[in-house]
Every structure is written in C-alpha cells, then in structure tokens.
DOKETOR-749340 format. One record per residue (C-alpha): x, y, z. Coordinates in steps of 0.05 Angstrom, whole numbers, padded with zeros to 5 digits, always signed. Layout:
<sites>
XYZ
...
</sites>
This chain:
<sites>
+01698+01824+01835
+01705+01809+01908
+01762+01762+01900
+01796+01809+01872
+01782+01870+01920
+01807+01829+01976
+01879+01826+01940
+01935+01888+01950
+01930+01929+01883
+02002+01952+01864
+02026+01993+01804
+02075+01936+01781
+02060+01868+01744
+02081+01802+01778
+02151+01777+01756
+02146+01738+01692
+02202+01690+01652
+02203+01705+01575
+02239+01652+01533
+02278+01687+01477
+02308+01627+01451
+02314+01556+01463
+02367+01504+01435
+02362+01431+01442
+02433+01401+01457
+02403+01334+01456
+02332+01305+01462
+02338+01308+01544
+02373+01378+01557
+02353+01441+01530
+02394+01511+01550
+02336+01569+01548
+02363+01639+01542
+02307+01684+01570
+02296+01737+01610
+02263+01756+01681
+02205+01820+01667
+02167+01862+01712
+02133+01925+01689
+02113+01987+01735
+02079+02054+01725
+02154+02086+01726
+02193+02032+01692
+02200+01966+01668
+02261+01921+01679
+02284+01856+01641
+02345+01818+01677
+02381+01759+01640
+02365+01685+01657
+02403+01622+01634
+02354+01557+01654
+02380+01487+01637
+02323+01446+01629
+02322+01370+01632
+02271+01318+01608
+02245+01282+01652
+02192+01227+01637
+02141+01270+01593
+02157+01336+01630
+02210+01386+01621
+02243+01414+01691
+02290+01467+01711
+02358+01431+01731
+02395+01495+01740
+02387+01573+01742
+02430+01638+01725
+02408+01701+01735
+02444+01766+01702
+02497+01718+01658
+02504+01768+01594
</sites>
C-alpha cells in the first residue's frame, strides 16, 4: 500500500494501445490498425493509430507510427 500512496492519484487511466486488427503482408511486416484509449471520470477517448511493425530476429518492433489516419 505504501508504494502506491506515494504515487499522484488521478481520475483518468494511463494511455493504452488496443489492436483491433492485424494483417500480415508478409512474414516480416505486419500493418496493425488499433487505437490509442484513455478513460476519465467525465469521458473516455479512443484516437486512431496505424503501427507498421517489422520482424526483427524473434521480436516484433514498431518501424513507423500514425496517429488519427481514419
């Protein structure tokens, strides 16, 4: 309990990134439609993300970002 006491409380959650759908263009590159949510005591809000993700090795990595593309 004292680790969190010692944090700021606040009314809204901590950004998150929600997949809603991923396609595989080959085995390497993978476009992820998904979506940037935060939800408050007044409101939530969801804003549009395009991520292009790239394989590399054994783990997947973000080679480029859009925000608000619909």
């Amino acid at each position: 309990m004292r680790q969190i006491s010692d944090r700021p409380w606040s009314e809204v959650t901590a950004p998150r990134i929600v997949a809603t759908s991923i396609r595989f263009v080959t085995p390497d590159v993978a476009p992820v439609d998904a979506v940037i949510a935060q939800y408050g005591s007044l409101s939530g809000s969801r804003e549009p993300v395009l991520l292009v993700m790239t394989k590399q090795g054994r783990e997947w990595r973000i080679a480029s970002l859009r925000l608000g593309y619909r």
